[in-house]
C-alpha positions as CSV (number, residue, x, y, z in Angstrom):
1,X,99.0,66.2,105.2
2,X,97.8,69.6,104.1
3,X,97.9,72.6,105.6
4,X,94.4,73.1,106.6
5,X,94.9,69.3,108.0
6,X,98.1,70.4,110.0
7,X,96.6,73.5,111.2
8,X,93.3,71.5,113.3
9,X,95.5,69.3,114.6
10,X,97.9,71.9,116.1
11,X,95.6,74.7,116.7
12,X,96.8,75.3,119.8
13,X,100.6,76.0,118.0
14,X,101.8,78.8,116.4
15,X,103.5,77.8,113.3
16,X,105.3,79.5,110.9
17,X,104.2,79.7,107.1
18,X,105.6,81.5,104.4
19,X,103.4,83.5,102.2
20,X,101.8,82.0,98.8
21,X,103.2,78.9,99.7
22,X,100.6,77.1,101.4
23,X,100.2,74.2,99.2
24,X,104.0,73.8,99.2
25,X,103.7,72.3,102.5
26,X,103.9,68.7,103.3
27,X,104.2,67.9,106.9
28,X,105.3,69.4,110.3
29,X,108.7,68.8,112.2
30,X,107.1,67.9,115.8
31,X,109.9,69.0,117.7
32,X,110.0,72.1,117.5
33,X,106.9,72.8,115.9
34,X,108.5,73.8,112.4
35,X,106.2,73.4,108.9
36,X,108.0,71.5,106.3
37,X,107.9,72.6,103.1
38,X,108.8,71.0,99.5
39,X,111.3,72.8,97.3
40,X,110.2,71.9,94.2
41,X,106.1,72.8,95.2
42,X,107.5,76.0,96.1
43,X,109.4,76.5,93.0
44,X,106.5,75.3,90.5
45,X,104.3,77.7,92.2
46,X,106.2,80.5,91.3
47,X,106.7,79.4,87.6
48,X,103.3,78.5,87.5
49,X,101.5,81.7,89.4
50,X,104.4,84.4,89.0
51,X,105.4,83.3,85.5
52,X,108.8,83.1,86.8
53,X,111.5,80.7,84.7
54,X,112.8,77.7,86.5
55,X,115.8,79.5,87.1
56,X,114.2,82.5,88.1
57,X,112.1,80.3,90.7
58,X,115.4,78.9,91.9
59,X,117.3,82.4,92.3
60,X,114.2,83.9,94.3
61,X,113.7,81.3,96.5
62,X,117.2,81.1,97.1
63,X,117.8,84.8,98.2
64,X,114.7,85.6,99.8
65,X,113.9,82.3,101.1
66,X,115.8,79.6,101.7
67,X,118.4,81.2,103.6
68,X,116.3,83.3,105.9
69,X,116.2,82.5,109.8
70,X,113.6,83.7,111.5
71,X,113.6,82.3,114.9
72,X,113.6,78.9,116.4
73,X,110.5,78.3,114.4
74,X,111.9,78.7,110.7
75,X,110.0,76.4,108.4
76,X,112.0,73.6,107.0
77,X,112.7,73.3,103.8
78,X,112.9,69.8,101.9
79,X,113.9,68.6,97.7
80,X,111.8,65.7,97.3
């Protein structure tokens, strides 16, 4: 399911994305109404739009994302 997909089903939810990562996303958690987004997506969009290394894909997303709560609703985050 894509994120436009996700976002007419649940239009009445407020779901939480994360910036520039919209085509990282692969699903919803029902539950609690989290977005679930793919690792690896995330990191190949970064290489791929920011010019980043692997590595340097890995390290962001591991300081500034990964480990950031933000409520009840924090995306999930999944390695395929």
């Amino acid at each position: 399911m894509t994120l436009l997909e996700i976002l007419e089903v649940y239009q009445d939810e407020e779901l939480l994305m994360v910036d520039g990562f919209d085509e990282a996303v692969i699903g919803v958690e029902a539950l609690k109404m989290r977005l679930v987004y793919d690792i690896n997506k995330m990191r190949t969009i970064l290489v791929e739009r920011d010019k980043m290394t692997f590595e340097e894909a890995m390290d962001f997303l591991d300081h500034n994302v990964l480990g950031s709560y933000v409520g009840e609703q924090t995306p999930i985050y999944v390695e395929i």
